[in-house]
C-alpha positions as a Markdown table, in Angstrom:
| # | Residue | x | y | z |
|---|---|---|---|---|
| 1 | Unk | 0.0 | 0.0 | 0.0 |
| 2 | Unk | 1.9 | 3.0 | -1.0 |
| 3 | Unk | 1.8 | 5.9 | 1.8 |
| 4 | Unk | -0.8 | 9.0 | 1.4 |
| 5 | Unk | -2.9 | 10.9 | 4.0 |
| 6 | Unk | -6.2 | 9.2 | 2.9 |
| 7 | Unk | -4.2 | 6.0 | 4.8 |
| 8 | Unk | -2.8 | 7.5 | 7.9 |
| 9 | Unk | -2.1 | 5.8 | 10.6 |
| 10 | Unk | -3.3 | 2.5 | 9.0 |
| 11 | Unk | -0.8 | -1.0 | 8.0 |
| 12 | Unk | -1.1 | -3.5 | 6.0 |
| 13 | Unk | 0.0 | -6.8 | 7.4 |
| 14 | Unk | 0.5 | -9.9 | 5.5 |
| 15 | Unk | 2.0 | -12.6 | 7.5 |
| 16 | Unk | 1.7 | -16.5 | 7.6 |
| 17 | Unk | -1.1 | -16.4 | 10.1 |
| 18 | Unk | -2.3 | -13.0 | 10.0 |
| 19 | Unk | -3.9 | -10.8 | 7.0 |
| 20 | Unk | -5.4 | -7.5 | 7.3 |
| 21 | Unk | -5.3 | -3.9 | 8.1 |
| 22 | Unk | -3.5 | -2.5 | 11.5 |
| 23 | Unk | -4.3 | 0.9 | 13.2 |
| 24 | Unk | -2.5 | 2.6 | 15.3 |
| 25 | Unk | -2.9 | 6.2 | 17.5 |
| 26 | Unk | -0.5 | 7.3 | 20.0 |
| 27 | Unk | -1.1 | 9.8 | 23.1 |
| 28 | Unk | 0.7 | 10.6 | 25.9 |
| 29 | Unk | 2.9 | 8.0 | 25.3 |
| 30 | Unk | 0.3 | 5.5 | 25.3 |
| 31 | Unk | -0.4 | 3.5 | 22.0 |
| 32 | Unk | -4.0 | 2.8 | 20.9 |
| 33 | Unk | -4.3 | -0.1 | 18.3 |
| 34 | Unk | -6.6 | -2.7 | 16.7 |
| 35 | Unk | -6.2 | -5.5 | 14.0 |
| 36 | Unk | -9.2 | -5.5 | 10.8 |
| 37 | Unk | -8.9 | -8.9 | 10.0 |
| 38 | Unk | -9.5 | -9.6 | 5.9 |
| 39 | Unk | -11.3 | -13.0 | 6.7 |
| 40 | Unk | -13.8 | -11.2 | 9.9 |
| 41 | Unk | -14.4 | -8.2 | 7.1 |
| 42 | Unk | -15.2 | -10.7 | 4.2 |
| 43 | Unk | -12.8 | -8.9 | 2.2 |
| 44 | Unk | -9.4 | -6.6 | 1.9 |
| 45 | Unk | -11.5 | -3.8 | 0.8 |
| 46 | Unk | -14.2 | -4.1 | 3.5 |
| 47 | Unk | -11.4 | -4.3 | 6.3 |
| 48 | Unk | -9.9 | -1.4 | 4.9 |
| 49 | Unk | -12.8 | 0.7 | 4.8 |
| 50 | Unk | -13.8 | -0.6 | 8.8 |
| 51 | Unk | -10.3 | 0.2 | 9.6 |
| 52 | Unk | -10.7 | 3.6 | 7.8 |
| 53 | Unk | -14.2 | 4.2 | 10.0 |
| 54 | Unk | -11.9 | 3.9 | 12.9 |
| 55 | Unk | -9.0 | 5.5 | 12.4 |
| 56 | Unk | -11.4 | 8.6 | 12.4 |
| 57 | Unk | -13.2 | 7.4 | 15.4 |
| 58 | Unk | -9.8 | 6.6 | 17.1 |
| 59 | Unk | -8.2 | 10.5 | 15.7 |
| 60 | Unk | -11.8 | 12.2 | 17.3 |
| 61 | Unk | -10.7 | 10.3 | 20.9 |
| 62 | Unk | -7.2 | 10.9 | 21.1 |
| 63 | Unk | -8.0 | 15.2 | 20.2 |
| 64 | Unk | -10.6 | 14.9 | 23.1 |
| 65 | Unk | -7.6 | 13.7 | 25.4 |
| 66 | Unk | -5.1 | 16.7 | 26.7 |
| 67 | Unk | -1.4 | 16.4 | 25.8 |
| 68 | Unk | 0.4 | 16.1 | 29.1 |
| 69 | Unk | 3.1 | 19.2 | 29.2 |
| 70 | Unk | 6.5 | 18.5 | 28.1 |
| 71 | Unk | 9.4 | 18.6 | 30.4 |
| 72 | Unk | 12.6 | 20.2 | 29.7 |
| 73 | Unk | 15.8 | 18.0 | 30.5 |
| 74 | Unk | 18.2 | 19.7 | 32.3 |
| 75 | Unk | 21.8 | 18.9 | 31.5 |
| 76 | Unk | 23.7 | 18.4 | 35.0 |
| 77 | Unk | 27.1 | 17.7 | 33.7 |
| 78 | Unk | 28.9 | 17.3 | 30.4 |
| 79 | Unk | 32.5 | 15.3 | 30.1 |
| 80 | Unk | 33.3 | 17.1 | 26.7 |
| 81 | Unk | 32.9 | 20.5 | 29.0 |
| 82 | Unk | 36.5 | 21.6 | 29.7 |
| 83 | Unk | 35.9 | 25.2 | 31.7 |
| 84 | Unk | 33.6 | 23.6 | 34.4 |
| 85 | Unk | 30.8 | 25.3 | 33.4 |
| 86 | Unk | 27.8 | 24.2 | 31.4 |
| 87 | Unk | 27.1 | 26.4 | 28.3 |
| 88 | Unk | 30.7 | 27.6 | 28.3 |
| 89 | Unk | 33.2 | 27.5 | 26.5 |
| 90 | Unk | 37.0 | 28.9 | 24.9 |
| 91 | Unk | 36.9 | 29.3 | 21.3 |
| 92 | Unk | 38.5 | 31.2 | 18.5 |
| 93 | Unk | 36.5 | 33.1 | 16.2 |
| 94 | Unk | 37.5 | 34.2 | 13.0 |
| 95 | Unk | 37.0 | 37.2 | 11.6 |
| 96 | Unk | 35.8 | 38.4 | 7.6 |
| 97 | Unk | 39.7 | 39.9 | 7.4 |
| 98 | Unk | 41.1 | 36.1 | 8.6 |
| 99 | Unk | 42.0 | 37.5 | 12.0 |
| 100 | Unk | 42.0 | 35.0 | 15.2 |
| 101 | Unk | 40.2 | 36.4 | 18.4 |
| 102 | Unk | 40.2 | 33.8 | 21.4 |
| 103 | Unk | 36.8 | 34.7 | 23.4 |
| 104 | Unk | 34.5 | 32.6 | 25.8 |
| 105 | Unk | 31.5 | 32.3 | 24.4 |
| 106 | Unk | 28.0 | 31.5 | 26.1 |
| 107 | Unk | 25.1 | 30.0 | 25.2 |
| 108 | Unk | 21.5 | 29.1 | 26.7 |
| 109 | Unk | 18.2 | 28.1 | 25.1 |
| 110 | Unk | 14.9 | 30.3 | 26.1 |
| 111 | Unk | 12.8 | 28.0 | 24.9 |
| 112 | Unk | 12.1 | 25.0 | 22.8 |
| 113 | Unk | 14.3 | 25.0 | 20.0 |
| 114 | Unk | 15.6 | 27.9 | 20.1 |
| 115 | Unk | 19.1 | 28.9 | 21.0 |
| 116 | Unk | 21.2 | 31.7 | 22.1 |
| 117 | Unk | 25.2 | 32.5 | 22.4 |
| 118 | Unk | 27.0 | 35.7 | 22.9 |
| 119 | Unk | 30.9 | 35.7 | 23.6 |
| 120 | Unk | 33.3 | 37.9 | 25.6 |
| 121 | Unk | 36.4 | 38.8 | 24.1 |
| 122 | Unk | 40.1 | 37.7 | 26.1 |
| 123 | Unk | 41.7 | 40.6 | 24.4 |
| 124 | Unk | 39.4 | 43.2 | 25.5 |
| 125 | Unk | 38.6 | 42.0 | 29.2 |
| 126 | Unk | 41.3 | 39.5 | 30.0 |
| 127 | Unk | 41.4 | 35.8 | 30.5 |
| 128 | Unk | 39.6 | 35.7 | 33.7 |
| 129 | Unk | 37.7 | 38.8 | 33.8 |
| 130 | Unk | 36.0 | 37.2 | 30.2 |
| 131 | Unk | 35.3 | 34.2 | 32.3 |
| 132 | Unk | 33.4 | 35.1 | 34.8 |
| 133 | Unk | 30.8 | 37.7 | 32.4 |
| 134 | Unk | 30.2 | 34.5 | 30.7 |
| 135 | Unk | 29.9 | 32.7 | 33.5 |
| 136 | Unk | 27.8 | 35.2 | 35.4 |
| 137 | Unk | 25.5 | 35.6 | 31.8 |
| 138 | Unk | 25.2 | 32.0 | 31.4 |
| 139 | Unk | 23.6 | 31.9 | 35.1 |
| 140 | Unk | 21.5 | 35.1 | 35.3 |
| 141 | Unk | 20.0 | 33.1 | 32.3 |
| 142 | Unk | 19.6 | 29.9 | 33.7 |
| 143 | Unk | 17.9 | 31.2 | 36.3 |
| 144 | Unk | 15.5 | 33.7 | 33.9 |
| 145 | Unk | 14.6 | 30.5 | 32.5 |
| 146 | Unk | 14.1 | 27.8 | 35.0 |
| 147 | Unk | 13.3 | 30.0 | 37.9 |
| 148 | Unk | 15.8 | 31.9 | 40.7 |
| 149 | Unk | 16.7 | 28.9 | 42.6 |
| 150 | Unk | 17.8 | 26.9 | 39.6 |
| 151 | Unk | 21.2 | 26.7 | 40.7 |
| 152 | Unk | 20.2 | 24.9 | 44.5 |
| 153 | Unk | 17.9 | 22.7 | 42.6 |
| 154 | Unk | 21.0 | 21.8 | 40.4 |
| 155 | Unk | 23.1 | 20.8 | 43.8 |
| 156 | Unk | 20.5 | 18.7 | 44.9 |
| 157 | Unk | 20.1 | 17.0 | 41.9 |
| 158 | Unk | 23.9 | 15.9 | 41.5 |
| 159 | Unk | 24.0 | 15.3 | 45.5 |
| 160 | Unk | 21.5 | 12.7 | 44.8 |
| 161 | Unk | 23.1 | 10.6 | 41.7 |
């Protein structure tokens, strides 16, 4: 059965024992699913049309049924991370003119997909001076995000792995 939106959500199966048409509806990580037999519908045809019948039934359900919220993972420790600090890191950027200009740079995600870096340049504030803006950025963001105690959360949580 070649894939199109009229069959959605709907399988063929053709096995030794078992012939006819699957359905399947997922929802908050639960899966919904029922077998139209060929040989119970009298046909392929008829099963695919019963199968069809509830698939719609099955979609009208599963919309009736709030999505549980997603929850963000939050990233306690990294063993790629070499500055000790999540979201941190040393890097050399390189400028239109082919210039080198080693910065930290910081970065931190809002939301969702989306994601956000600034950098402080070592030449203009000094190794550790550009350290700790980044590092002071990169928390004054975390906590925006995830709340003002973020950071005792995020002891508790590594105290308790």
């Amino acid at each position: 059965m070649p894939r199109s939106k009229e069959n959605k959500g709907i399988s063929r199966i053709d096995s030794k024992t078992t012939h006819g048409w699957f359905v399947r509806g997922y929802r908050n990580g639960k899966t919904y699913s029922r077998l139209f037999s060929d040989r119970k519908y009298g046909s392929k045809s008829k099963a695919l049309s019963a199968a069809k019948a509830y698939r719609d039934e099955l979609k009208q359900e599963l919309a009736a049924i709030p999505k549980k919220p997603r929850h963000r993972r939050i990233v306690v420790s990294d063993k790629r991370n070499s500055t000790g600090e999540l979201g941190v890191s040393r890097t050399t950027k390189t400028s239109p003119n082919g210039n080198h200009h080693e910065c930290y740079s910081v970065s931190w995600r809002p939301e969702s997909g989306v994601q956000k870096c600034t950098s402080f340049s070592i030449r203009k504030y000094g190794e550790k001076k550009a350290f700790k803006l980044a590092v002071e950025l990169r928390r004054k963001m975390m906590r925006e995000i995830h709340g003002a105690h973020f950071y005792r959360k995020l002891s508790e949580q590594k105290k308790s792995k």
